[in-house]
C-alpha positions as CSV (number, residue, x, y, z in Angstrom):
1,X,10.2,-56.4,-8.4
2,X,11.5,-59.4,-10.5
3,X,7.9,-60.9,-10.4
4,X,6.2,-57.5,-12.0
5,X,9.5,-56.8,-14.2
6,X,7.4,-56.9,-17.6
7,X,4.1,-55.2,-16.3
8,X,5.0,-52.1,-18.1
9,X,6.1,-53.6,-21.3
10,X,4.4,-52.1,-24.4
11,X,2.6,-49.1,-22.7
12,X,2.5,-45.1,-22.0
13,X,3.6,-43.5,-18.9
14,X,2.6,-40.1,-18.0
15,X,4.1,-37.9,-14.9
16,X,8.2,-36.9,-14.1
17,X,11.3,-39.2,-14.4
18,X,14.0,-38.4,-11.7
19,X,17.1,-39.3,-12.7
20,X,19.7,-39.7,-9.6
21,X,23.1,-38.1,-9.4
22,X,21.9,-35.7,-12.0
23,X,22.2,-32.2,-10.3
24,X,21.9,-29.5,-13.3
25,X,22.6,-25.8,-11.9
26,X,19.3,-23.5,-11.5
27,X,19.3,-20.3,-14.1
28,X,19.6,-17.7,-11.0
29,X,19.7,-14.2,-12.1
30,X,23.1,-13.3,-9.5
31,X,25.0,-16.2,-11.6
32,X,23.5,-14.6,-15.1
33,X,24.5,-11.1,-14.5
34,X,28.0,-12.0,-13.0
35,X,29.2,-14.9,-16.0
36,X,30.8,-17.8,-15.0
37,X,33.3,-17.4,-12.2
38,X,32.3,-13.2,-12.4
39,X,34.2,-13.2,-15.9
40,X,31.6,-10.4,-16.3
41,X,33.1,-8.3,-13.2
42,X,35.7,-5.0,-14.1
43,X,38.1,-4.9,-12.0
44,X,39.2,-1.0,-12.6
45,X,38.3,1.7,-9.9
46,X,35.6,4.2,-11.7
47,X,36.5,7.7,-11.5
48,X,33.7,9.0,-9.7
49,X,34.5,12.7,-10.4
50,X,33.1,12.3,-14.0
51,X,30.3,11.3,-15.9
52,X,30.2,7.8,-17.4
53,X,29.0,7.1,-20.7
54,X,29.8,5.3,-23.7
55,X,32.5,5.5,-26.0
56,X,30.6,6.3,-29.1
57,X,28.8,9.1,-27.0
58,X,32.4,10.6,-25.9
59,X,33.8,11.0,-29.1
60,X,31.0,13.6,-29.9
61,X,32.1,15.3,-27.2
62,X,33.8,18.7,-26.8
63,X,34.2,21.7,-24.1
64,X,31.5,23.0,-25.9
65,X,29.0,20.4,-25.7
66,X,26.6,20.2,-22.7
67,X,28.5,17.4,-21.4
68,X,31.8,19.2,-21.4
69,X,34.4,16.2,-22.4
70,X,36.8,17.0,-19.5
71,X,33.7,15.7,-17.3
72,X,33.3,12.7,-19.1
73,X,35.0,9.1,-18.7
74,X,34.5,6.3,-20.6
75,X,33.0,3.7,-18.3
76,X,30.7,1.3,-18.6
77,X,30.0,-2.3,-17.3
78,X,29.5,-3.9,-14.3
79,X,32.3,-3.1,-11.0
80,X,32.5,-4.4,-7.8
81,X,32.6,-2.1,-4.0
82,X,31.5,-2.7,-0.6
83,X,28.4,-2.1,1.1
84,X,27.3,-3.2,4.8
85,X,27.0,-6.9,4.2
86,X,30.3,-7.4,1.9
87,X,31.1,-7.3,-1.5
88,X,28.5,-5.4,-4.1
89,X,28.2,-5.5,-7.8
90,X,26.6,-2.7,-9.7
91,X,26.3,-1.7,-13.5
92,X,27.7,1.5,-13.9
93,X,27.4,3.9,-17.4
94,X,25.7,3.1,-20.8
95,X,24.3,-0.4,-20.1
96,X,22.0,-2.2,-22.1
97,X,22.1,-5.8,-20.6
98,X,20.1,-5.1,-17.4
99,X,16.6,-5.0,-18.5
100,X,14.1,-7.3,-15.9
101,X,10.4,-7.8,-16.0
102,X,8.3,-9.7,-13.8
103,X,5.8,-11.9,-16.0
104,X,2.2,-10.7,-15.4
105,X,3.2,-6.9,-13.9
106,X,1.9,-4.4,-16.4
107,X,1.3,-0.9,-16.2
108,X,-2.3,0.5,-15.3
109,X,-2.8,3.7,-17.2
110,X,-1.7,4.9,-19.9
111,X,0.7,8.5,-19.8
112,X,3.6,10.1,-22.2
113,X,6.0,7.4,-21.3
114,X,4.3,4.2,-21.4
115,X,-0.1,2.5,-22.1
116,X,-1.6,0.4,-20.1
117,X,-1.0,-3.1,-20.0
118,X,2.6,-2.7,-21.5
119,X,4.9,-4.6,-19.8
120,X,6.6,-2.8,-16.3
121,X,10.2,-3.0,-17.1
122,X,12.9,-2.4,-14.4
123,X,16.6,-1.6,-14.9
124,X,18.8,-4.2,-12.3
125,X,21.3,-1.5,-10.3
126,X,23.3,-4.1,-8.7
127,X,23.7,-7.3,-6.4
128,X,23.7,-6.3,-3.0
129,X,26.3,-7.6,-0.3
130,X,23.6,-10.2,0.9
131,X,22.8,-11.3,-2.7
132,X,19.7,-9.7,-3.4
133,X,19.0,-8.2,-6.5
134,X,17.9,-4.1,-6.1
135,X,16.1,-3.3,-9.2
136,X,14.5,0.6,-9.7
137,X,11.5,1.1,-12.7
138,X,13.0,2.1,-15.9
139,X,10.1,5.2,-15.7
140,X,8.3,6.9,-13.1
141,X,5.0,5.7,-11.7
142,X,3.8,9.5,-10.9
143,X,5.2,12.5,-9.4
144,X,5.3,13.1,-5.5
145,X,7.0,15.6,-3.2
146,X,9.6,14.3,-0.8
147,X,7.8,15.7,1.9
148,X,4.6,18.6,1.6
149,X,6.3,20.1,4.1
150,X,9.9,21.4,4.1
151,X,10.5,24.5,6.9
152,X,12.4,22.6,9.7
153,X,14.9,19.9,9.7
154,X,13.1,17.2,10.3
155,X,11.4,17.2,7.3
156,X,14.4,15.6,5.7
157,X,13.6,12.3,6.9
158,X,11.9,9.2,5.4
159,X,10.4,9.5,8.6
160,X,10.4,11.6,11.7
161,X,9.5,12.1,15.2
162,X,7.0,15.2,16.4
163,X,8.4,18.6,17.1
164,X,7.6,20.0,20.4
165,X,10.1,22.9,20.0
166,X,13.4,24.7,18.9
167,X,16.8,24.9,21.1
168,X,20.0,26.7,20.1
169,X,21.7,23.4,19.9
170,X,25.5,23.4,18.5
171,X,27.4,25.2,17.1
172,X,29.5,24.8,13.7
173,X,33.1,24.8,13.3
174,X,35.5,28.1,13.0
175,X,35.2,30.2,10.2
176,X,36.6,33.5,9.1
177,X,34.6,36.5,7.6
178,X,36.1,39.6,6.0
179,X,34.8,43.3,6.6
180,X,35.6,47.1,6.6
181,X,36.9,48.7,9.5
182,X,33.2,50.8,9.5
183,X,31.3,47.9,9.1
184,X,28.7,48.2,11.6
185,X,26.9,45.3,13.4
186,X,24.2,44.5,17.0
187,X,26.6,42.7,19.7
188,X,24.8,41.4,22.5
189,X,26.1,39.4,26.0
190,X,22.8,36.9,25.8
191,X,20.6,35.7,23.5
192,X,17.4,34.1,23.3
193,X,15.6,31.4,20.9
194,X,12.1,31.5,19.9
195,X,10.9,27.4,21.2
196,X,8.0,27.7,18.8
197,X,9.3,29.8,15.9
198,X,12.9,29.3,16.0
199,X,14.0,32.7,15.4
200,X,16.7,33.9,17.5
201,X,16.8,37.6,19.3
202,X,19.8,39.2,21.0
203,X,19.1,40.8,24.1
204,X,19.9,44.4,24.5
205,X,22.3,44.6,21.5
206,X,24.6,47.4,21.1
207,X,25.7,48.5,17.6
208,X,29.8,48.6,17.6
209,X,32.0,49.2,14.4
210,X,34.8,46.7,13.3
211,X,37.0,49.2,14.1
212,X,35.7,49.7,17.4
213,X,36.1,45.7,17.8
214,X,39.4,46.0,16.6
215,X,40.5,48.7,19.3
216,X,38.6,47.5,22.2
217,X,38.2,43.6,21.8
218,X,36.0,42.9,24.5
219,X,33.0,45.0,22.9
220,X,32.9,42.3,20.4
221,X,34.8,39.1,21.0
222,X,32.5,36.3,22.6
223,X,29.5,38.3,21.6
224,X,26.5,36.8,19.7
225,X,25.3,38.8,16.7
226,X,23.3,38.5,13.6
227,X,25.9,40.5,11.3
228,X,23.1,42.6,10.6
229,X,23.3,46.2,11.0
230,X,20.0,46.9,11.6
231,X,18.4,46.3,15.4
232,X,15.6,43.9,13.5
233,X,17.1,41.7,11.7
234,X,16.3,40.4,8.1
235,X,15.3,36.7,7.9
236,X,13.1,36.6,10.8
237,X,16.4,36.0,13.1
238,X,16.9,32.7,11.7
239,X,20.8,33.3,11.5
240,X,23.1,33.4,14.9
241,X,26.8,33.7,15.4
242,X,29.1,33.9,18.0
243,X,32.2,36.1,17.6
244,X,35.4,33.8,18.8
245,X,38.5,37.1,18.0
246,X,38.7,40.2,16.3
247,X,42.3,39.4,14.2
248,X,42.0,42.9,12.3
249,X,39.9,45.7,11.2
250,X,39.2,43.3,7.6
251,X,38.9,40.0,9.6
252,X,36.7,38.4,12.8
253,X,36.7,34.6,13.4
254,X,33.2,33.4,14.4
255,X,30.8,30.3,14.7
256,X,27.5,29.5,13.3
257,X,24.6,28.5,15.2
258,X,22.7,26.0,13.6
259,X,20.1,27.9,11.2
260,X,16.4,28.5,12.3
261,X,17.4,26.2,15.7
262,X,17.9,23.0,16.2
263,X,14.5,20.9,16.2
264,X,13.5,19.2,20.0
265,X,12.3,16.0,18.7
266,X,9.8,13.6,21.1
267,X,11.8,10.4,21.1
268,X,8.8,8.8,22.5
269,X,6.5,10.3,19.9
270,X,4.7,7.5,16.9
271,X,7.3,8.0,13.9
272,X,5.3,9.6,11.1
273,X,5.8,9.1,7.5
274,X,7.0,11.8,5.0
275,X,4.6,12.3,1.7
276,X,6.8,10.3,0.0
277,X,6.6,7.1,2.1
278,X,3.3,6.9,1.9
279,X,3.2,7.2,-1.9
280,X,5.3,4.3,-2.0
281,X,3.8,2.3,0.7
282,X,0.6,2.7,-1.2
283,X,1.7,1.8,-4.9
284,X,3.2,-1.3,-3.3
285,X,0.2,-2.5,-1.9
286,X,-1.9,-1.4,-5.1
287,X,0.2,-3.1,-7.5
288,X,3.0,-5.3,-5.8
289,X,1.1,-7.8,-3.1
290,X,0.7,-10.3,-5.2
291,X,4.2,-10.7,-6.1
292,X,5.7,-9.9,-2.6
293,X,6.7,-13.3,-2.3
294,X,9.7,-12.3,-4.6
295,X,11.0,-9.4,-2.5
296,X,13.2,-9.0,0.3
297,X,14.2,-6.0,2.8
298,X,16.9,-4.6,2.3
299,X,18.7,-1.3,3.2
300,X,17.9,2.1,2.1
301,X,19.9,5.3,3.0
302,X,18.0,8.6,4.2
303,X,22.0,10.1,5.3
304,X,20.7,12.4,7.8
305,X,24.2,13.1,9.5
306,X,25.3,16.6,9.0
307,X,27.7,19.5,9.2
308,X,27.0,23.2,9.7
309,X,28.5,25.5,7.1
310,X,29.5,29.2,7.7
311,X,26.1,30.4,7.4
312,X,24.6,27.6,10.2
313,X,22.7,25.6,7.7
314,X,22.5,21.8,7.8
315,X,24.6,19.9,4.9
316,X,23.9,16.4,4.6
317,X,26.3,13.9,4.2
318,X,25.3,13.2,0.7
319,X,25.8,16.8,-0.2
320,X,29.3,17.1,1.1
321,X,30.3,13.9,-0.7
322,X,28.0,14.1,-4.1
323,X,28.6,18.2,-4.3
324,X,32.8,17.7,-4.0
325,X,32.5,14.8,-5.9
326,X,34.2,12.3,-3.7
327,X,34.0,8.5,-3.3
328,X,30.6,7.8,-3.3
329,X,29.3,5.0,-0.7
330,X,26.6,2.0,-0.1
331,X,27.2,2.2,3.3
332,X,24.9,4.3,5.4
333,X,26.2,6.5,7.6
334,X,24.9,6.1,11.0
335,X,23.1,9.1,12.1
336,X,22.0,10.8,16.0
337,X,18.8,12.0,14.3
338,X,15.2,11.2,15.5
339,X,14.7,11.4,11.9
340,X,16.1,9.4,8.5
341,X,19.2,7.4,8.7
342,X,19.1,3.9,7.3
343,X,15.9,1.8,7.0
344,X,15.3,-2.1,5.8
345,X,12.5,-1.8,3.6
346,X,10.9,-4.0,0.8
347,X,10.4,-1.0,-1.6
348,X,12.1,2.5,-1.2
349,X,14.6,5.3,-3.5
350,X,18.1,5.2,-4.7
351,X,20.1,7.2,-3.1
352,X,22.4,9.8,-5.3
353,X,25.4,7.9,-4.1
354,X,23.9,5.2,-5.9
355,X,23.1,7.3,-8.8
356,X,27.1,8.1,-8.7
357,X,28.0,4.5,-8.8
358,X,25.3,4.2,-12.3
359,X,27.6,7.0,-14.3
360,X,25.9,10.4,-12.8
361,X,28.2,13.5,-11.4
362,X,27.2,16.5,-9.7
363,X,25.6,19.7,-11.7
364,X,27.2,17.7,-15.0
365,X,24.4,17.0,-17.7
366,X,24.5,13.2,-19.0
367,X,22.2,11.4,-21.1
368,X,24.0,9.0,-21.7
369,X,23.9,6.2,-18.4
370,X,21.3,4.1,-17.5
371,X,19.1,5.8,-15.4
372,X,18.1,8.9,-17.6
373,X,14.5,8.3,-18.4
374,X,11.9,11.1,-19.8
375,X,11.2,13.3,-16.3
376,X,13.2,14.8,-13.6
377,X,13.4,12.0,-10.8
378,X,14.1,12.0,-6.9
379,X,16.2,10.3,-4.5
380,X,16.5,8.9,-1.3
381,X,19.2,11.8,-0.4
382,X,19.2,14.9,1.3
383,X,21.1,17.8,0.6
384,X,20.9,20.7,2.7
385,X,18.7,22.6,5.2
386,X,18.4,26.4,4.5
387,X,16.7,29.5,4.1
388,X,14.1,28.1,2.1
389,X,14.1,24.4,3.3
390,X,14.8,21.0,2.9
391,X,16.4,20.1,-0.5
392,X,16.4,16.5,-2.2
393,X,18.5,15.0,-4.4
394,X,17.4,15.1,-8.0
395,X,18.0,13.6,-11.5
396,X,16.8,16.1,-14.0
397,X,15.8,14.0,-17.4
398,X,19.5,15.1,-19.1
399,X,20.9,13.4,-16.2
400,X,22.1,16.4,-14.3
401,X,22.1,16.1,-10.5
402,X,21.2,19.0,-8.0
403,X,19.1,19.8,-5.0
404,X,15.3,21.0,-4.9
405,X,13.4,22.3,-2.8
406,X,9.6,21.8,-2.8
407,X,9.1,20.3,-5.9
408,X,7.1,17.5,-7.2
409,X,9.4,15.2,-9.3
410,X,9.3,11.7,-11.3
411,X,9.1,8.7,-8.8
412,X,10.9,5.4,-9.8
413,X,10.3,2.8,-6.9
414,X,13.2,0.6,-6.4
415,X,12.8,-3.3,-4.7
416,X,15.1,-6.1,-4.2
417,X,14.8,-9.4,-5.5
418,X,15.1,-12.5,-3.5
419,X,19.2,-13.7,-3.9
420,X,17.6,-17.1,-4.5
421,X,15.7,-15.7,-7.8
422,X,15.6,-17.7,-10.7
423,X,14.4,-16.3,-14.9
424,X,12.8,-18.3,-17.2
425,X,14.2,-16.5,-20.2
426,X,16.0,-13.4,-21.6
427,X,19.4,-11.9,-21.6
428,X,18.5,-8.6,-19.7
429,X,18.4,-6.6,-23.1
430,X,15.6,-4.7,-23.4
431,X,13.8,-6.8,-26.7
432,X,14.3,-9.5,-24.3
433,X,14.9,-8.9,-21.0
434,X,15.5,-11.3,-17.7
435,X,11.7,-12.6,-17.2
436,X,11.0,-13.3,-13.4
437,X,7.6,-15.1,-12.6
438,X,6.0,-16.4,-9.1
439,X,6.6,-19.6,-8.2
């Protein structure tokens, strides 16, 4: 008041001044990695059939190269696409800005990649529709299996209810095969499937020639067989078609059972967690608890909805968009499975649509994008269900992408920052990259 107005006349003060009406604008992370209004944002549609990588890289490039040229594109920055809660930016090709650290997170041992107490240094993959910030280790933090075991469909998923048998289940689209007039198969009216084993058997089978087929079409057409002309099949009986019309002595239409049965899940059954879950779920709460105040659950995509092919095995969504190179996606595709599908997580894999989006293609080698790092890595995606099993998505350390099967490869946990994350310094290269720390 007017009576004190002097008091602090001629001496220190120590604390905070507040100065109204002065509202400066918090450093978030979103607003650094988009630029003032998104000036940072391409607005051209990748070509997702190719490779990405840099222009310097391209020009060494031929058709004789391992990255053949004519799978190459020169793409590289950060785009823009959609994903279940709106508009999603992601860096895509050779990227050098989005290097993020988390003050005080180091690694523990010390391996080929990295020592111990280095710092843990992420790669930032993109904004997510609801403005969190999914970020994936820029190396592995061990090796793990998707799942030890890999024999029945189920097995594909993050998770999975219990098995209490096999059923014949559906059957896959048309298809046509070609033969010989004296090609000889077993045709049988009725056919059984093994609940336990998931091996089918025909029941009294008859052997017919095509030509036989051909002259009398009732021998054969609506018949189940295992195109095998032997009375035991090979395979253990895993395979089972039904013949739809005998169009000539070179051709039969038929449809594909779905390969080794289709798995009777318990919908009531406790979920249980693949091998790979639980590696996760355990590196988190080894080395993340203390910082899980910067996290938020987001969506990861096990794509668990399928198609048969003309054999009857299961190919996963991701494998019939990755494998024919189409438009990859961030939205996951809702599946009718008692296994996979989408999950809201704090910590989980990219999926190799994801990987698509960074610069990566389909059985094309790149070393050249972001995510290549020194050891073949998995993903969150399935491809197929087959004779020998489940495969996974994987990035071999050139960059190439393919399925496996039982294989222990490179694990690089992804999380999601909170959208209301702010650094304290950097400019997301890697000599100085964005530096979170707890509040």
């Amino acid at each position: 008041n007017r009576d004190n107005q002097n008091h602090f006349l001629n001496k220190s003060i120590n604390g905070k001044i507040k100065i109204e009406g002065y509202d400066k604008e918090a450093p978030t992370l979103a607003k650094a990695i988009l630029g003032s209004s998104n000036q940072n944002v391409i607005t051209d549609t990748p070509d997702f059939s190719k490779a990405a990588v840099s222009q310097e890289y391209y020009d060494t490039l031929t058709e004789e190269t391992a990255t053949k040229k004519s799978r190459a594109i020169v793409e590289n920055g950060l785009y823009s696409d959609i994903d279940a809660d709106g508009k999603t930016y992601y860096y895509r090709g050779h990227v050098e800005n989005n290097y993020v650290k988390i003050l005080g997170l180091k690694w523990d041992n010390t391996d080929d990649y990295h020592k111990k107490g280095e710092d843990m240094l992420f790669r930032i993959v993109r904004i997510n529709g609801d403005g969190t910030i999914r970020i994936v280790a820029d190396e592995p933090i061990g090796t793990s299996m998707f799942n030890k075991q890999y024999d029945s469909e189920e097995y594909a998923g993050y998770t999975y209810k219990t098995r209490i048998g096999y059923e014949m289940g559906d059957k896959g689209e048309e298809m046509t095969r070609t033969v010989t007039p004296d090609t000889v198969y077993y045709f049988a009216d009725e056919v059984k499937i093994n609940r336990v084993g998931g091996n089918y058997t025909l029941i009294n089978p008859v052997s017919h020639t095509i030509s036989e087929c051909f002259n009398n079409k009732s021998l054969c057409e609506g018949k189940y067989t295992h195109f095998e002309s032997n009375i035991t099949p090979s395979n253990h009986g895993f395979y089972m078609f039904q013949i739809t019309k005998i169009e000539s002595e070179t051709s039969i239409k038929y449809q594909a059972y779905q390969f080794h049965g289709k798995a009777i899940l318990n919908p009531n059954s406790k979920s249980k967690d693949s091998t790979i879950k639980q590696y996760l779920d355990n590196w988190y709460t080894t080395n993340m608890t203390k910082y899980n105040s910067l996290f938020a659950s987001t969506i990861y995509c096990n794509d668990t909805t399928s198609i048969f092919n003309e054999l009857g095995y299961l190919n996963y969504g991701a494998e019939n968009r990755i494998r024919n190179r189409l438009h990859p996606t961030y939205i996951c595709p809702k599946t009718n499975k008692l296994y996979g599908g989408e999950y809201y997580l704090k910590i989980g894999l990219l999926s190799a649509d994801e990987a698509v989006f960074a610069g990566g293609s389909w059985a094309t080698i790149n070393e050249n994008y972001y995510l290549v790092n020194n050891m073949d890595t998995m993903f969150f995606s399935i491809g197929e269900f087959y004779v020998r099993g489940t495969t996974v998505f994987e990035m071999r350390k050139n960059g190439y992408i393919s399925g496996v099967y039982g294989k222990e490869s490179g694990v690089v946990p992804v999380l999601n920052l909170r959208a209301d994350t702010l650094y304290e310094k950097g400019n997301g290269e890697k000599s100085s990259p964005y530096t979170i720390k707890l509040k």
